[in-house]
C-alpha positions in Angstrom: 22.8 152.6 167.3 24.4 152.4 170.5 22.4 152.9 174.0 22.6 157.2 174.6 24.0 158.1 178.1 24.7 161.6 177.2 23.2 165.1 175.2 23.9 166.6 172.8 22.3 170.1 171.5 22.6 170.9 168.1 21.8 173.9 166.3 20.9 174.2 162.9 20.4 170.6 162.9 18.0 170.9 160.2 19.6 171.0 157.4 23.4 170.8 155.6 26.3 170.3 158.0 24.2 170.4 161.3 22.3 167.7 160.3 25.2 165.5 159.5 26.5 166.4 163.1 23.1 165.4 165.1 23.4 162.4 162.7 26.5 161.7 163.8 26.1 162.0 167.2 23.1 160.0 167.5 25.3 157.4 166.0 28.1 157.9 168.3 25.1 157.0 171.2 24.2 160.8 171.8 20.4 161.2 172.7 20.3 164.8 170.1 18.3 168.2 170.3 17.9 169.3 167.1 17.3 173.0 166.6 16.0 174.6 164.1 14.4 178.3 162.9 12.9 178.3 160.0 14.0 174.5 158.8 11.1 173.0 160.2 10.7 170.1 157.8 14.7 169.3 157.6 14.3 168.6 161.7 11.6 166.9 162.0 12.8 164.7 159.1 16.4 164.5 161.2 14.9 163.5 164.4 12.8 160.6 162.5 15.8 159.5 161.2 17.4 159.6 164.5 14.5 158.0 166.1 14.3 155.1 163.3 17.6 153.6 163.8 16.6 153.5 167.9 17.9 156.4 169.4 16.2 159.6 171.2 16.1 162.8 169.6 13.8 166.1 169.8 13.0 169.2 168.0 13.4 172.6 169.4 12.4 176.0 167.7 14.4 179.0 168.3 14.9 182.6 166.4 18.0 183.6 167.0 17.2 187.0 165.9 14.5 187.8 168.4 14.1 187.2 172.1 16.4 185.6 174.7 18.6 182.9 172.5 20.3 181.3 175.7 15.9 180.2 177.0 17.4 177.5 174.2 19.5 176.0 176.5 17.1 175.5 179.8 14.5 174.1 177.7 16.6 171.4 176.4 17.5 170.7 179.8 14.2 170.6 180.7 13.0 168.6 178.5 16.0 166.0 177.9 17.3 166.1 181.4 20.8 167.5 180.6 23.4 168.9 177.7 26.5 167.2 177.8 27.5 168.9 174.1 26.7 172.0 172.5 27.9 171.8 168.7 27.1 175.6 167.6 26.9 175.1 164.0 23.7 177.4 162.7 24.8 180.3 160.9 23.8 182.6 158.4 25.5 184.2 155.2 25.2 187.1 153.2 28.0 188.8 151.0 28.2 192.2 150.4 32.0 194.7 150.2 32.5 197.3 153.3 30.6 200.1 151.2 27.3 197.1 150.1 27.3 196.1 153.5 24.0 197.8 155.3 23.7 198.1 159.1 21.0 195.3 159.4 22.7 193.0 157.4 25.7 193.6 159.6 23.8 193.1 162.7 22.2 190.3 161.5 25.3 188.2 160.8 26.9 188.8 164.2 23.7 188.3 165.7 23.4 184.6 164.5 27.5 184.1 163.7 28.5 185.3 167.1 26.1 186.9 169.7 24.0 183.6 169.6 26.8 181.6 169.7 28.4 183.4 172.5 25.2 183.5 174.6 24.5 180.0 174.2 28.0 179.0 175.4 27.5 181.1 178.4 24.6 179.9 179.9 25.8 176.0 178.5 28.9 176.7 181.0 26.9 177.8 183.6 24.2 174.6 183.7 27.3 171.9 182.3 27.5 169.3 185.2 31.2 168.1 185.4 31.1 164.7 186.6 34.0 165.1 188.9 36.2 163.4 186.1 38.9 165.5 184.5 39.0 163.7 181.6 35.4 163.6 180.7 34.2 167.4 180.8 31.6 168.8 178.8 32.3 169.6 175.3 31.3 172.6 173.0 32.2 172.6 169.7 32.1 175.8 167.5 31.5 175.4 163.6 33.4 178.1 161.8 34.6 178.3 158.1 38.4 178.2 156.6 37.9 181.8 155.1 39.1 183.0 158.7 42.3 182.2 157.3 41.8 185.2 154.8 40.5 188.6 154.2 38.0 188.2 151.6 36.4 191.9 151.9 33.4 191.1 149.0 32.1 188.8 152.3 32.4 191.6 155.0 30.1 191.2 157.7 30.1 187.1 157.5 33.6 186.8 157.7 33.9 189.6 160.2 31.3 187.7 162.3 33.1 184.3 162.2 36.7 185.4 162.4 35.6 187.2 166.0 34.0 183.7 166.5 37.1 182.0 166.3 38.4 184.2 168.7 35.9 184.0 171.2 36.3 179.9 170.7 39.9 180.6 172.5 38.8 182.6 175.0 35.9 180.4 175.7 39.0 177.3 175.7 40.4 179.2 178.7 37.6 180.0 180.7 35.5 177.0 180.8 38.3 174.5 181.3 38.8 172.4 182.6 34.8 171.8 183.2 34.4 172.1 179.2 36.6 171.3 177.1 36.2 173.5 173.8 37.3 172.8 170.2 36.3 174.4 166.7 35.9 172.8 162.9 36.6 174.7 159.8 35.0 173.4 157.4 36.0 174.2 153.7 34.4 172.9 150.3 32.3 170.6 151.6 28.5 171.7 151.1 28.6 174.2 148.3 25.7 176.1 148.0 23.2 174.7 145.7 23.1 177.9 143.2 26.9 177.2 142.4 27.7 175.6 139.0 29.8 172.6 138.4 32.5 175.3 136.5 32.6 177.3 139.5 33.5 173.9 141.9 36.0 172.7 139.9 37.5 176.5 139.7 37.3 176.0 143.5 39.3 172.5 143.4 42.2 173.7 141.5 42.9 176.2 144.2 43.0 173.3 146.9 46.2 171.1 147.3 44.4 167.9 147.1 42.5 169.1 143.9 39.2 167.5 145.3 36.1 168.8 147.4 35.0 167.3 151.0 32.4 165.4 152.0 30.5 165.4 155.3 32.4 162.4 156.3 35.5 164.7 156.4 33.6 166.9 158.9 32.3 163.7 161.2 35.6 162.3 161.4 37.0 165.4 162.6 33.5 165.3 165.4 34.7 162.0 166.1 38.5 162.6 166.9 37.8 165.9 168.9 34.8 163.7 170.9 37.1 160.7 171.6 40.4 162.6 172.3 40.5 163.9 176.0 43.9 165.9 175.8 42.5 168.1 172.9 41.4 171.5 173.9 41.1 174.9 172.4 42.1 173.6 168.8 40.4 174.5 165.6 40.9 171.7 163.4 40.5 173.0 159.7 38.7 170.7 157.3 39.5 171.6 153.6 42.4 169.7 152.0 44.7 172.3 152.3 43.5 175.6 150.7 43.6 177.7 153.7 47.2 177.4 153.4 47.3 177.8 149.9 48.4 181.7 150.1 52.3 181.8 148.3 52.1 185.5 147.7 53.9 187.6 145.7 57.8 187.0 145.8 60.8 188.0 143.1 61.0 184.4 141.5 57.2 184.6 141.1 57.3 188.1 139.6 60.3 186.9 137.2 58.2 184.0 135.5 54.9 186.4 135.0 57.0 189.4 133.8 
């Protein structure tokens, strides 16, 4: 574990692909701030981890659906001195067509998939301390999801929520640099969820150029190159062998050989 100098503020560092990221970073020499909601154990069990290979790491509770989100941020401060990253990677899903979709459900998945987000970035870039070096801003990283590259209506409101996401992660690009310097990862099969069957991944595979799912390290390697490259900025680097581009559409020789 290498000696932290910097912080790092994680949220949904709990469980799944946030806790791979504040693993990560704790290896990369981060001291980490793990957040969680309702994922008390998978923190606390992160931040022993953390702590056990000899680095610094804390727990922080916040409910991203009630009261001020962007509190988050000062208390981390408070308590670990400084953020140098935010990684906003807590999000919440729930599928459901235009016409299935109810009001609270789409409120709720822009509430945690963007408004959070959004808030959390802004008062971040208000407390981020440049250290009078351009090439060593502060960083904010936004976790979004390679469906942004389509239109998948039966996910309405989630998709909705995280393709305005990736729009607010260029906008964000512009206005905070060169103070911050702000990046996104797309991450594609990587983590399926655990009530998907073993038919329904390989299903998945065949539609993905390199006919295999991801793994975590995929996602770290992509933390690691947007960390250690100083000339990347406002990028969204999509993790997920390929499918996202995946889309041939219909055309006349396609239509010949199914006619």
């Amino acid at each position: 574990m290498a000696k932290f100098e910097k912080v790092a503020l994680v949220t949904g560092g709990g469980t799944r692909v946030g806790k791979a990221f504040a693993l990560a970073l704790a290896e990369l020499g981060y001291a980490v701030a793990v957040h969680y909601n309702s994922s008390s154990e998978g923190a606390e069990d992160t931040v022993e981890t953390i702590r056990a290979a000899g680095g610094r790491a804390n727990v922080f509770k916040c409910d991203f659906l009630n009261g001020d989100v962007s509190c988050l941020i000062d208390t981390v401060v408070e308590q670990m001195g400084r953020i140098d990253l935010l990684l906003n990677s807590a999000s919440t899903y729930a599928p459901g067509t235009i016409q299935e979709t109810s009001l609270e459900t789409l409120q709720t998945q822009f509430q945690v998939n963007l408004f959070t987000p959004f808030l959390l970035s802004k008062r971040f870039s208000q407390l981020a301390t440049h250290n009078g070096s351009e090439r060593q801003p502060a960083l904010l990283i936004n976790v979004l999801d390679n469906k942004i590259a389509y239109n998948q209506y039966p996910y309405s409101a989630y998709l909705l929520s995280k393709k305005a996401f990736s729009e607010f992660n260029a906008m964000a690009t512009l206005e905070f640099a060169p103070n911050i310097r702000v990046n996104a990862i797309a991450p594609g099969v990587i983590l399926p969820a655990s009530q998907r069957t073993n038919d329904y991944i390989r299903w998945r595979e065949d539609g993905i150029p390199l006919k295999h799912q991801g793994s975590t390290d995929n996602l770290i390697q992509a933390l690691q190159y947007i960390i250690n490259n100083n000339f990347v900025c406002g990028q969204t680097l999509t993790v997920d062998g390929g499918e996202s581009i995946n889309i041939v559409g219909r055309h006349s020789e396609n239509y010949a050989n199914n006619a």
